[in-house]
mmCIF file of the N, C-alpha and C atoms, coordinates in Angstrom:
data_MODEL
# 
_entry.id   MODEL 
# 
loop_
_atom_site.group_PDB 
_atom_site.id 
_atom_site.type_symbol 
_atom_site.label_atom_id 
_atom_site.label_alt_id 
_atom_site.label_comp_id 
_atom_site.label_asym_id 
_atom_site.label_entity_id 
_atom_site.label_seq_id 
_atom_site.pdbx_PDB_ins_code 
_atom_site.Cartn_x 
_atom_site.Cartn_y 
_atom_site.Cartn_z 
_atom_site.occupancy 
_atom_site.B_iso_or_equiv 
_atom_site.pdbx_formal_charge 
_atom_site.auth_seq_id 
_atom_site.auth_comp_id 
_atom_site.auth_asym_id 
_atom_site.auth_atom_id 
_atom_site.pdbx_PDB_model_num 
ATOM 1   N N  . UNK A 1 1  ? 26.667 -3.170 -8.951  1.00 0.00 ? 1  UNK A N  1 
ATOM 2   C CA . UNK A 1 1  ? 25.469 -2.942 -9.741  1.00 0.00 ? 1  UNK A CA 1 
ATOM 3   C C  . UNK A 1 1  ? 25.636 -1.669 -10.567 1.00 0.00 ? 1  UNK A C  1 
ATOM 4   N N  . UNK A 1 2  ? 25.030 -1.704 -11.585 1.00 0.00 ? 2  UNK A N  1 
ATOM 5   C CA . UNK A 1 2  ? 24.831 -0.459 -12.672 1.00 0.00 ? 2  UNK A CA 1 
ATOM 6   C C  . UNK A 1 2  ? 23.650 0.457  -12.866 1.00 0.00 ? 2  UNK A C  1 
ATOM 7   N N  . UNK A 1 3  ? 23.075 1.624  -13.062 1.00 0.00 ? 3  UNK A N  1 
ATOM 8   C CA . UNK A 1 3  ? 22.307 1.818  -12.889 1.00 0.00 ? 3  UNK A CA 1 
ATOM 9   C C  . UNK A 1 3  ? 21.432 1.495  -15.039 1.00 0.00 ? 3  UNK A C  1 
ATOM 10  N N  . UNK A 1 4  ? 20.181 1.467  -14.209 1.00 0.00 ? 4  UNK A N  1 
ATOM 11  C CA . UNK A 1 4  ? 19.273 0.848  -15.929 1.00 0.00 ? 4  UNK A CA 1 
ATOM 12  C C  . UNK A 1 4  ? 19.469 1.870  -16.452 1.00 0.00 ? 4  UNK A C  1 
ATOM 13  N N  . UNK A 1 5  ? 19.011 2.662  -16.248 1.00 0.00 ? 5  UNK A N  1 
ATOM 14  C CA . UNK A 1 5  ? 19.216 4.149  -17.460 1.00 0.00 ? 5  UNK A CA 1 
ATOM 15  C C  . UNK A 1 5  ? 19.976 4.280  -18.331 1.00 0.00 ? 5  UNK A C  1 
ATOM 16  N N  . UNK A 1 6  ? 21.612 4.681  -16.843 1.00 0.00 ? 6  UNK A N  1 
ATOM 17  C CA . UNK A 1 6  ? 23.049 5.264  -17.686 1.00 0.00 ? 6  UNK A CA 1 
ATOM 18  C C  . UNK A 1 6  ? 24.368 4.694  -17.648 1.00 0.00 ? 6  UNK A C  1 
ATOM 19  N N  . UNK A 1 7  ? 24.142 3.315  -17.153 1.00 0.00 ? 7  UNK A N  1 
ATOM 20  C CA . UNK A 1 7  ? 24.419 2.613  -16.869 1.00 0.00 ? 7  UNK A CA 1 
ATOM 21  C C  . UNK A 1 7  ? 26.406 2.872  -15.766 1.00 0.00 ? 7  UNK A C  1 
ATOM 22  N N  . UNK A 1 8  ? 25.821 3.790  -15.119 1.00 0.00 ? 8  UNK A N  1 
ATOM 23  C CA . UNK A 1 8  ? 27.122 4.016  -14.226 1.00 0.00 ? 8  UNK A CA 1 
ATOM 24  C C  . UNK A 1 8  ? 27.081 3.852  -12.937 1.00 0.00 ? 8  UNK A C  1 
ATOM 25  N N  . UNK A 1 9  ? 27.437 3.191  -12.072 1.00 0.00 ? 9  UNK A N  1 
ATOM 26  C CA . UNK A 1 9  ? 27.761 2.901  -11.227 1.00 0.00 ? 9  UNK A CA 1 
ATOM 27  C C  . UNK A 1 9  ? 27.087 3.558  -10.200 1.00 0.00 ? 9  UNK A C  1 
ATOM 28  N N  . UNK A 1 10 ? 26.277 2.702  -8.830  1.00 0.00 ? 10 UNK A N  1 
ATOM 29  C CA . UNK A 1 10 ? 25.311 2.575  -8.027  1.00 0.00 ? 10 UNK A CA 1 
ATOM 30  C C  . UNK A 1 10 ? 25.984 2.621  -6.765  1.00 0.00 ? 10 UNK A C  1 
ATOM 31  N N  . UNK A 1 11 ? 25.726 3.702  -5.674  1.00 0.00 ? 11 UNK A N  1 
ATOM 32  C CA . UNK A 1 11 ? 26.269 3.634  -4.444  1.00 0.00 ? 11 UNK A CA 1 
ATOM 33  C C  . UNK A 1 11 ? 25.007 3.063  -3.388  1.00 0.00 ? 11 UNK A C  1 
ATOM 34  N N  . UNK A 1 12 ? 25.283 2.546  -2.270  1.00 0.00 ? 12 UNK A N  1 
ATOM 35  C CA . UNK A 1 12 ? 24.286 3.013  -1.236  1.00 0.00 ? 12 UNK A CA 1 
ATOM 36  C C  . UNK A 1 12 ? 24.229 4.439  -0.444  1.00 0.00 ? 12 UNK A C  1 
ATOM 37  N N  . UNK A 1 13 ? 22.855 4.242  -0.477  1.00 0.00 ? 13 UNK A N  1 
ATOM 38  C CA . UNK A 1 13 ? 22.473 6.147  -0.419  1.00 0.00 ? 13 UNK A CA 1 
ATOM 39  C C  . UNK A 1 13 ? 21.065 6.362  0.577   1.00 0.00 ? 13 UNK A C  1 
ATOM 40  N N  . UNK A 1 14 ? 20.601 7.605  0.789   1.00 0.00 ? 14 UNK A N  1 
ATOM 41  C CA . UNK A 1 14 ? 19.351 7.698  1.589   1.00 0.00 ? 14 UNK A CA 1 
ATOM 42  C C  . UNK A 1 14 ? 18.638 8.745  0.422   1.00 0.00 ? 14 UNK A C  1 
ATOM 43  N N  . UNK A 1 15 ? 17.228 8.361  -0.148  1.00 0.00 ? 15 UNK A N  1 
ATOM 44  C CA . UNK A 1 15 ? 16.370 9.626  -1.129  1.00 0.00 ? 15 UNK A CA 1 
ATOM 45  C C  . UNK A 1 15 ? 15.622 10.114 -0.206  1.00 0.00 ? 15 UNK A C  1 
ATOM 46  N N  . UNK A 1 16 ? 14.907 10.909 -0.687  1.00 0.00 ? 16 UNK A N  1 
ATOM 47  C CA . UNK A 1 16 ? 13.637 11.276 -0.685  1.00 0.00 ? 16 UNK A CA 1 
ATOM 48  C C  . UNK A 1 16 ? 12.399 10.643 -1.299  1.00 0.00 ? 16 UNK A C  1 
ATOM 49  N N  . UNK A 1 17 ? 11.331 9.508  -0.979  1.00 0.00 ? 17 UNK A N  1 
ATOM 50  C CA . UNK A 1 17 ? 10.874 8.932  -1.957  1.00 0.00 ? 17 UNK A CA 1 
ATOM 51  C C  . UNK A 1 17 ? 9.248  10.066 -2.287  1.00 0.00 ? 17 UNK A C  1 
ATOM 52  N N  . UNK A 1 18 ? 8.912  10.675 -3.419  1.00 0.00 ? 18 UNK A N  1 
ATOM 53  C CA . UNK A 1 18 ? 7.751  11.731 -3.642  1.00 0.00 ? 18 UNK A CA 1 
ATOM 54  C C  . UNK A 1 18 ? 7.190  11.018 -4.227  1.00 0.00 ? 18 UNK A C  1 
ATOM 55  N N  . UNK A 1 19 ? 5.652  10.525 -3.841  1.00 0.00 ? 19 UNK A N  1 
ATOM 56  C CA . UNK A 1 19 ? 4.686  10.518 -4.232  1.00 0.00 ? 19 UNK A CA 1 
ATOM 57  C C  . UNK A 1 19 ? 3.523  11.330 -5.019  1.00 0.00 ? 19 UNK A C  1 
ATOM 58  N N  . UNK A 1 20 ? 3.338  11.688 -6.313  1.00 0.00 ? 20 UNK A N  1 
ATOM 59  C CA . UNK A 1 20 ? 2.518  12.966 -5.773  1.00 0.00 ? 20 UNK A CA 1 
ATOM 60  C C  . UNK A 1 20 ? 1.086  12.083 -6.504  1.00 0.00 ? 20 UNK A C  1 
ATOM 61  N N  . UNK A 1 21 ? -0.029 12.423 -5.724  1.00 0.00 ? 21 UNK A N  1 
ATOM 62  C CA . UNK A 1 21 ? -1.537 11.368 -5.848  1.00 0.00 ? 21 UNK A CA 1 
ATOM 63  C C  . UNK A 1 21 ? -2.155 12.982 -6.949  1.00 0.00 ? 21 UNK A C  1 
ATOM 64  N N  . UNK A 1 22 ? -1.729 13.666 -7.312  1.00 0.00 ? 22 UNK A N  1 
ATOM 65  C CA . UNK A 1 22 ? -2.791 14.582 -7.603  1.00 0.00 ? 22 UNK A CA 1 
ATOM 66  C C  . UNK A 1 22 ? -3.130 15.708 -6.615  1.00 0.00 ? 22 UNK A C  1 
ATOM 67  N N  . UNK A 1 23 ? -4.398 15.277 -5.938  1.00 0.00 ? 23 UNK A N  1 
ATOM 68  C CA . UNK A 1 23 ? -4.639 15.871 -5.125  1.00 0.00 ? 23 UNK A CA 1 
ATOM 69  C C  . UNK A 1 23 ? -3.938 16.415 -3.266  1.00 0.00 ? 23 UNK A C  1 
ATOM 70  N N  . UNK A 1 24 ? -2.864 15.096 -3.579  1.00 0.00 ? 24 UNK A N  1 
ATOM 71  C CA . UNK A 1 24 ? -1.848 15.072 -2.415  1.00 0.00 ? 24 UNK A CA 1 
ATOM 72  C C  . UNK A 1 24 ? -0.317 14.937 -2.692  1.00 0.00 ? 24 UNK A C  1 
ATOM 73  N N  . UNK A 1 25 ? 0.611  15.035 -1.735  1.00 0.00 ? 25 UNK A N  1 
ATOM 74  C CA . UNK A 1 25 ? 1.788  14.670 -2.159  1.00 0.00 ? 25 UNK A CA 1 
ATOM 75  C C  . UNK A 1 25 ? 2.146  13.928 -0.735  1.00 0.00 ? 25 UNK A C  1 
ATOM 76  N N  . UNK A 1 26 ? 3.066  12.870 -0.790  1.00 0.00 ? 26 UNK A N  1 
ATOM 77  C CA . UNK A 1 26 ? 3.087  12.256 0.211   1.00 0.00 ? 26 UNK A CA 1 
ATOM 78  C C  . UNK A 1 26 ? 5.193  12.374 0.058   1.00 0.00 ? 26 UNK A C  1 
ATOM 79  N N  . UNK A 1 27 ? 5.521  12.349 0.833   1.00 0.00 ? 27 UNK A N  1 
ATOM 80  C CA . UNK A 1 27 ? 6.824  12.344 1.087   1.00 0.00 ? 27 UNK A CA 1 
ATOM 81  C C  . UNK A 1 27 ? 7.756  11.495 1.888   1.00 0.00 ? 27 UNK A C  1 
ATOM 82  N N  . UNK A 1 28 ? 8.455  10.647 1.530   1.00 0.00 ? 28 UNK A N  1 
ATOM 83  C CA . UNK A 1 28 ? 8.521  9.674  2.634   1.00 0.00 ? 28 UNK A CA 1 
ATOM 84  C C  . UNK A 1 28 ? 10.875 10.098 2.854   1.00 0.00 ? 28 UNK A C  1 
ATOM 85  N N  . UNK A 1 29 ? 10.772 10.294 3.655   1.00 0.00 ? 29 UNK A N  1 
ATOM 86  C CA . UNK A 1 29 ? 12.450 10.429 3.534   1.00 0.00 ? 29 UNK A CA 1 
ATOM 87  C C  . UNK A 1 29 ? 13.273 9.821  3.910   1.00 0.00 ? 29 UNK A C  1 
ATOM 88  N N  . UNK A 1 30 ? 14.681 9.538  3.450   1.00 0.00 ? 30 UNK A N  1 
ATOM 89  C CA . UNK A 1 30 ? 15.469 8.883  4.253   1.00 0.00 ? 30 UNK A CA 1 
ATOM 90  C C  . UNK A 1 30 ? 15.427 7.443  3.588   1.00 0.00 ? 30 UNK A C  1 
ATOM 91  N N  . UNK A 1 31 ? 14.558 7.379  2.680   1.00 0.00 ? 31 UNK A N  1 
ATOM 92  C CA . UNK A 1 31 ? 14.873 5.752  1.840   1.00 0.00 ? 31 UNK A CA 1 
ATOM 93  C C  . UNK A 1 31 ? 16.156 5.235  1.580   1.00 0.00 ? 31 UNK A C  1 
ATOM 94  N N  . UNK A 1 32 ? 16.445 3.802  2.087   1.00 0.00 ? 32 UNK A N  1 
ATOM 95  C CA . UNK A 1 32 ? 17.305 3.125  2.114   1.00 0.00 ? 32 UNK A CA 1 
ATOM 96  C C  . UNK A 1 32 ? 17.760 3.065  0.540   1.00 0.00 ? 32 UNK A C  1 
ATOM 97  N N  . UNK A 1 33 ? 18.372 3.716  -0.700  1.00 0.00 ? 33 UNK A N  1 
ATOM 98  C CA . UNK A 1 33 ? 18.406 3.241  -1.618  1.00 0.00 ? 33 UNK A CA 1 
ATOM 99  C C  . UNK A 1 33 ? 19.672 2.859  -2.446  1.00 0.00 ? 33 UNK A C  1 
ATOM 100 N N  . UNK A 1 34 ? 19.952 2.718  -3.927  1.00 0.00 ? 34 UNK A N  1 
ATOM 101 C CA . UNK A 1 34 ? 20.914 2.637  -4.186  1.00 0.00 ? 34 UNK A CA 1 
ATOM 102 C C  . UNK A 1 34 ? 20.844 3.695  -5.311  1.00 0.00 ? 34 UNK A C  1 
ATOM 103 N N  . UNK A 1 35 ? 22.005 4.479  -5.210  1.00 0.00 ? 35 UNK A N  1 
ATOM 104 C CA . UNK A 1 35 ? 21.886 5.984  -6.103  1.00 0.00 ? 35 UNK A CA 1 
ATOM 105 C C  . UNK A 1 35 ? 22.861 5.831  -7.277  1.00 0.00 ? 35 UNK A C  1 
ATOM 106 N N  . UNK A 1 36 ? 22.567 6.325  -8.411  1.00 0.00 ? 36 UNK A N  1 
ATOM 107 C CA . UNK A 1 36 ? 23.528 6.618  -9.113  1.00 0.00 ? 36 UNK A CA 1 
ATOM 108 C C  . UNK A 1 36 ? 24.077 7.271  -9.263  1.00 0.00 ? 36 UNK A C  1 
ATOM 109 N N  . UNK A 1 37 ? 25.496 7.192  -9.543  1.00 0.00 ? 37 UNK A N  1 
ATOM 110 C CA . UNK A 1 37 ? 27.062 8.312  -9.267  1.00 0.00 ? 37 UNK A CA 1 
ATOM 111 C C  . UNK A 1 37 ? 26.712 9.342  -9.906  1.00 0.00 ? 37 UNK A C  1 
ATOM 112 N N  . UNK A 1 38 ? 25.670 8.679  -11.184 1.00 0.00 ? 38 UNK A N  1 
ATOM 113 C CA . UNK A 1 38 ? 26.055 9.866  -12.613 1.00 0.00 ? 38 UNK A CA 1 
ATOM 114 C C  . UNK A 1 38 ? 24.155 10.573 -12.804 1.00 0.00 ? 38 UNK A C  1 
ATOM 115 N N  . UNK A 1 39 ? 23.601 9.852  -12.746 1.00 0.00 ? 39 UNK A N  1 
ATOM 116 C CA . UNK A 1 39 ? 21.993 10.715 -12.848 1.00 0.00 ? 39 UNK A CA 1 
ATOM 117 C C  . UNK A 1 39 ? 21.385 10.999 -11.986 1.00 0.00 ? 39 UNK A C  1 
ATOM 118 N N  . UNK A 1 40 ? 21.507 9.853  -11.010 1.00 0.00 ? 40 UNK A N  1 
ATOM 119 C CA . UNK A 1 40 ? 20.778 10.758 -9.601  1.00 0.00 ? 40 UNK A CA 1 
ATOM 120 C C  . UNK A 1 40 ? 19.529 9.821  -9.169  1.00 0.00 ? 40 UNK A C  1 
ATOM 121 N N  . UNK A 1 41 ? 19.463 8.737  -10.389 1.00 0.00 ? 41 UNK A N  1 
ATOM 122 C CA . UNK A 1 41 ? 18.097 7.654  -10.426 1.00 0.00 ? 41 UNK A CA 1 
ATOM 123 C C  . UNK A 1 41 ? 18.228 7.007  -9.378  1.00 0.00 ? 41 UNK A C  1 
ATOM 124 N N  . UNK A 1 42 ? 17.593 6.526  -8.736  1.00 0.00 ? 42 UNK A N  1 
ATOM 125 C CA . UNK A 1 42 ? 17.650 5.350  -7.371  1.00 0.00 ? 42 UNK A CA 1 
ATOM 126 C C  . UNK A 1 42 ? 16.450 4.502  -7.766  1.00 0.00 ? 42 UNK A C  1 
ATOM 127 N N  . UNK A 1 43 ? 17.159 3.356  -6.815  1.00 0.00 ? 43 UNK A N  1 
ATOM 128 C CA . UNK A 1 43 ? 16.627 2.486  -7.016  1.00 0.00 ? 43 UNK A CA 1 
ATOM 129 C C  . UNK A 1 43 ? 16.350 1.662  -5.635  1.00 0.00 ? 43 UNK A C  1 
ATOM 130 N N  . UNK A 1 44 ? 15.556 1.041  -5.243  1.00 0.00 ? 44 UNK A N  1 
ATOM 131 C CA . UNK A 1 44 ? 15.134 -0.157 -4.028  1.00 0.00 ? 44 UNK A CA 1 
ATOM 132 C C  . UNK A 1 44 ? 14.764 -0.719 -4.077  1.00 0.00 ? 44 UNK A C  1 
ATOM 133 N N  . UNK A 1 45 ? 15.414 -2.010 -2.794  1.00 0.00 ? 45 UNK A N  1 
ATOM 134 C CA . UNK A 1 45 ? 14.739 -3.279 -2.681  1.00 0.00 ? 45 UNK A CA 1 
ATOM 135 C C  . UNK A 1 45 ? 13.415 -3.796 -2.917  1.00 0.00 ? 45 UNK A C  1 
ATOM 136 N N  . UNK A 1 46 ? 13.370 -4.980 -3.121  1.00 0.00 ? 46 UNK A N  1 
ATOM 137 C CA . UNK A 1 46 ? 11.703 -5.302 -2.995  1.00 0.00 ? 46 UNK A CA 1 
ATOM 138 C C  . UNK A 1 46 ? 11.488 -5.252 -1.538  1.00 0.00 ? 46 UNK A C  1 
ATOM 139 N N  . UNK A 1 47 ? 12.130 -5.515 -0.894  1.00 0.00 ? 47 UNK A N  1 
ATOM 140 C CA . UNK A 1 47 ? 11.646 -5.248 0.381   1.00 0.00 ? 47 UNK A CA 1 
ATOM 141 C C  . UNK A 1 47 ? 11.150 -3.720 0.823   1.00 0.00 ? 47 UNK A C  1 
ATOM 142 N N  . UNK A 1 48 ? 11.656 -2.897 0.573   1.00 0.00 ? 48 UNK A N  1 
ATOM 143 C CA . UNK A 1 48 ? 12.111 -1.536 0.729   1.00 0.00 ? 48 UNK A CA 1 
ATOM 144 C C  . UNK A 1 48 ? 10.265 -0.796 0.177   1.00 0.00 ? 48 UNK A C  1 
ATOM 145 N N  . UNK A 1 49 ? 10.402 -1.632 -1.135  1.00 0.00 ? 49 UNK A N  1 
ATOM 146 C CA . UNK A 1 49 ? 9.182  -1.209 -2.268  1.00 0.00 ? 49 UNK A CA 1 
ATOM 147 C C  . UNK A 1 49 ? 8.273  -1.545 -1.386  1.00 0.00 ? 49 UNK A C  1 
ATOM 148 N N  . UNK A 1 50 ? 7.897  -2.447 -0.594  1.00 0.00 ? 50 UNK A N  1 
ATOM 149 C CA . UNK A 1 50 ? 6.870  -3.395 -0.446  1.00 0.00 ? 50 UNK A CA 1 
ATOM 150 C C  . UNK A 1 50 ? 6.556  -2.324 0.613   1.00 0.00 ? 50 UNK A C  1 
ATOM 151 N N  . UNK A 1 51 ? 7.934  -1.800 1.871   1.00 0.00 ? 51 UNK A N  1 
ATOM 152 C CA . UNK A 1 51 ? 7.361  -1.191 2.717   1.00 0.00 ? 51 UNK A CA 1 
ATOM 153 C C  . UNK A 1 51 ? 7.115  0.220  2.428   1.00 0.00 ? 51 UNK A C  1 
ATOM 154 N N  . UNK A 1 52 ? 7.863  0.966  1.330   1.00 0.00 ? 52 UNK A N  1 
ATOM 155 C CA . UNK A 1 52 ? 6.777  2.319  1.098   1.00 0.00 ? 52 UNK A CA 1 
ATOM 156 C C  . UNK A 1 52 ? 5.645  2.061  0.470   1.00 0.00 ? 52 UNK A C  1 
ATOM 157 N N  . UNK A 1 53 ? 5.178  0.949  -0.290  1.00 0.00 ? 53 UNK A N  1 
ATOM 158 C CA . UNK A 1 53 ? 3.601  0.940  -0.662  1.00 0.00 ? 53 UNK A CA 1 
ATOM 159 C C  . UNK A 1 53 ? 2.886  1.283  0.651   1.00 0.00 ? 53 UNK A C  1 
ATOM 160 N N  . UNK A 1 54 ? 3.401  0.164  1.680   1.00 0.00 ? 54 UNK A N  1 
ATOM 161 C CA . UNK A 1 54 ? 2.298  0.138  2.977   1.00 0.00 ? 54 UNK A CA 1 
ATOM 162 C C  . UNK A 1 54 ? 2.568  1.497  3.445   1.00 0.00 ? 54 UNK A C  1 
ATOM 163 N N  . UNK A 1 55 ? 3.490  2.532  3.539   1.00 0.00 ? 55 UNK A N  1 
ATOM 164 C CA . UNK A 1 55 ? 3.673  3.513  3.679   1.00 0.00 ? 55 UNK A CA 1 
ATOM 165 C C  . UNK A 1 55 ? 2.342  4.908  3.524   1.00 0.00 ? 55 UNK A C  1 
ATOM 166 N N  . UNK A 1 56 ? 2.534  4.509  1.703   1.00 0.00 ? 56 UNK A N  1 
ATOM 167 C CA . UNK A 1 56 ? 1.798  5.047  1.353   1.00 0.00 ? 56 UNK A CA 1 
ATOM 168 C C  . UNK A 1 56 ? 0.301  5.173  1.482   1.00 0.00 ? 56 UNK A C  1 
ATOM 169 N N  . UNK A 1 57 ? -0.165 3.689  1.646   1.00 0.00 ? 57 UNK A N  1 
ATOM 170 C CA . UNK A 1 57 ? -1.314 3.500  1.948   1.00 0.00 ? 57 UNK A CA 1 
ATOM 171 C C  . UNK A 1 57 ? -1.942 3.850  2.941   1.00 0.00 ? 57 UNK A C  1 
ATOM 172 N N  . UNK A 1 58 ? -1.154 3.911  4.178   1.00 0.00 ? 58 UNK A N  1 
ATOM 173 C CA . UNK A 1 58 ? -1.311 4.710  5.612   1.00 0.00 ? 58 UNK A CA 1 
ATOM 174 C C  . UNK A 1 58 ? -1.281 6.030  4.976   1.00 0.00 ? 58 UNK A C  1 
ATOM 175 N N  . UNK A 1 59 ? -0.542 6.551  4.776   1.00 0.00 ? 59 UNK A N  1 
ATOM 176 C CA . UNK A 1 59 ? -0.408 7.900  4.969   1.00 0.00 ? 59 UNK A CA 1 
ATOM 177 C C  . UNK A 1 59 ? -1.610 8.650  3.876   1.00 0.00 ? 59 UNK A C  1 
ATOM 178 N N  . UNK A 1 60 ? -2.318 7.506  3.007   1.00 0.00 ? 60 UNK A N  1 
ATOM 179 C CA . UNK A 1 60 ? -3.740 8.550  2.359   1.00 0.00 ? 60 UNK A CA 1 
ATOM 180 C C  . UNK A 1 60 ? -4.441 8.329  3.011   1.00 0.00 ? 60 UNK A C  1 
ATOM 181 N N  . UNK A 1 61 ? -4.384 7.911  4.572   1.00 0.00 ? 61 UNK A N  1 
ATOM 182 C CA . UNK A 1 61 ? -5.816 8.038  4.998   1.00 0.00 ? 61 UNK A CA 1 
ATOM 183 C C  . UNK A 1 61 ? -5.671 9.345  5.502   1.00 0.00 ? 61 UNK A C  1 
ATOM 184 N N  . UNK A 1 62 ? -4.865 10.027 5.485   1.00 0.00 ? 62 UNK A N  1 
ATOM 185 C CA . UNK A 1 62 ? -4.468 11.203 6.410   1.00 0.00 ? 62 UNK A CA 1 
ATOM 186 C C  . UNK A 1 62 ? -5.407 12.448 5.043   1.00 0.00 ? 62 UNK A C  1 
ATOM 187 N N  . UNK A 1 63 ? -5.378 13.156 5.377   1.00 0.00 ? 63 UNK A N  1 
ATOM 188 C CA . UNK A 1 63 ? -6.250 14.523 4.742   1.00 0.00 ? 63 UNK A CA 1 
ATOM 189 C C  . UNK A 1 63 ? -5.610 15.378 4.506   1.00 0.00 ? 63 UNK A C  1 
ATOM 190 N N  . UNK A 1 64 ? -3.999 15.704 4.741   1.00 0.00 ? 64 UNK A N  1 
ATOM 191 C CA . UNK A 1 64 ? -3.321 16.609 4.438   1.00 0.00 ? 64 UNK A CA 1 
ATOM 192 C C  . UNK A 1 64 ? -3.004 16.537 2.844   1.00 0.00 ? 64 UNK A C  1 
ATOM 193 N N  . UNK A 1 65 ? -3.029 18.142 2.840   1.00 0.00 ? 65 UNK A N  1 
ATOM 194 C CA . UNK A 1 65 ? -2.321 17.969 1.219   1.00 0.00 ? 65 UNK A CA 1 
ATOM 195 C C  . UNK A 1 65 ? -1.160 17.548 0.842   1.00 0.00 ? 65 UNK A C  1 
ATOM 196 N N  . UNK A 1 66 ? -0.137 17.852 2.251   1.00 0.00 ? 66 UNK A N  1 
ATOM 197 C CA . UNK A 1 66 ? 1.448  17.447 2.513   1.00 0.00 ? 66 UNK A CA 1 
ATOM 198 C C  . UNK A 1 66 ? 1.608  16.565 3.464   1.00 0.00 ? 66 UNK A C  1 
ATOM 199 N N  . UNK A 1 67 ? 1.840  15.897 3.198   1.00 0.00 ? 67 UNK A N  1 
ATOM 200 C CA . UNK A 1 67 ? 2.327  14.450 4.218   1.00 0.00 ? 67 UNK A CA 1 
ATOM 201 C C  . UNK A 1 67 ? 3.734  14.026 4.513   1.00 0.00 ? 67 UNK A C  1 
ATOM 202 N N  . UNK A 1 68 ? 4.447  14.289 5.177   1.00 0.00 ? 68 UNK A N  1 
ATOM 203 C CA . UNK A 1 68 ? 6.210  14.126 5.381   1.00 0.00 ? 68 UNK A CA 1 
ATOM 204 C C  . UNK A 1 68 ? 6.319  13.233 6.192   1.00 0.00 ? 68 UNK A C  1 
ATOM 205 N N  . UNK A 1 69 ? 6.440  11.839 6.116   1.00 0.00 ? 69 UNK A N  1 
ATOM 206 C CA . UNK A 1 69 ? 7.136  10.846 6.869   1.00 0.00 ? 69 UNK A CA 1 
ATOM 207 C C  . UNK A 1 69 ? 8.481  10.335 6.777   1.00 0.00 ? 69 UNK A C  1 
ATOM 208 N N  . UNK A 1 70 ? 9.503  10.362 8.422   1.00 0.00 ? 70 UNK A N  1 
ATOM 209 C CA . UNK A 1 70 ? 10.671 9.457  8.195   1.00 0.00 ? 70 UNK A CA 1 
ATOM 210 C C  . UNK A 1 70 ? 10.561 8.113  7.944   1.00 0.00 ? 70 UNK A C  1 
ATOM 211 N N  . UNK A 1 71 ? 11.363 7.188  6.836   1.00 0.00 ? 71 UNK A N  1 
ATOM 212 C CA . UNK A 1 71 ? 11.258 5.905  6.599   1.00 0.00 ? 71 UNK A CA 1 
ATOM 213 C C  . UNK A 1 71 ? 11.437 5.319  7.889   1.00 0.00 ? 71 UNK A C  1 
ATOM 214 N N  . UNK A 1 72 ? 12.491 5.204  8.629   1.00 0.00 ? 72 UNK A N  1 
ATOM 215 C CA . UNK A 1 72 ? 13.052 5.034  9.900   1.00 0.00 ? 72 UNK A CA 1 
ATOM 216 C C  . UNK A 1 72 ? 11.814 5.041  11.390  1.00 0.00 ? 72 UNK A C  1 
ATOM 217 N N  . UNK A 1 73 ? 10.922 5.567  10.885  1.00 0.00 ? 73 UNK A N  1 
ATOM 218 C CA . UNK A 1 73 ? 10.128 5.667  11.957  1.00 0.00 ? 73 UNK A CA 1 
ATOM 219 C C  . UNK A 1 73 ? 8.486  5.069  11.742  1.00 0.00 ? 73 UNK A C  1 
ATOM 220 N N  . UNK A 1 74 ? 8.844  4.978  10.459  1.00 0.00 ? 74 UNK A N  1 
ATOM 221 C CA . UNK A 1 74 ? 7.219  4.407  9.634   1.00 0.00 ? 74 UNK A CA 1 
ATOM 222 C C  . UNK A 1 74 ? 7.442  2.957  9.696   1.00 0.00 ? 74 UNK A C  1 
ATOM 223 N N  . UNK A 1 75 ? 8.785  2.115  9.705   1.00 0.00 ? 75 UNK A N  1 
ATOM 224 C CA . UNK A 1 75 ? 9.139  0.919  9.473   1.00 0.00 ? 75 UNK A CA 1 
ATOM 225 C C  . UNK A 1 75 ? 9.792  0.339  10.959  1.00 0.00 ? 75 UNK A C  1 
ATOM 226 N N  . UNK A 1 76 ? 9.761  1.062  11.687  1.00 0.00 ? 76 UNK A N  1 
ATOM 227 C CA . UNK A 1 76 ? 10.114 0.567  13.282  1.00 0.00 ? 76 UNK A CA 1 
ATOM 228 C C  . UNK A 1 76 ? 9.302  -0.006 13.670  1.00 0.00 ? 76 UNK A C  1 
# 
């Protein structure tokens, strides 16, 4: 695979996925993704997508301004 941007070449990798809502930032780490060699863009599954939405959605019920969840432990 290539990446859309710059079009150079895509490893498998772990991000950081940042949310920021405004008033919150939600942080989810350790995303399963695929990185690019040359910009740094990542990219994930629909599967992957589907489970940091639900991620996310849990984690605004929370009240913190900072929210840090492992992917690995949100998806177990």
């Amino acid at each position: 695979m290539n990446c859309a941007l710059c079009r150079a070449n895509l490893s498998n990798g772990k991000v950081n996925h940042i949310v920021d809502l405004g008033e919150r930032i939600i942080i989810v780490k350790n995303v399963p993704a695929n990185v690019c060699d040359q910009c740094g863009e990542y990219f994930v599954d629909t599967e992957t997508a589907m489970k940091l939405e639900a991620i996310v959605e849990e984690a605004k019920k929370n009240k913190a301004e900072v929210f840090i969840v492992k992917y690995n432990e949100m998806v177990a």
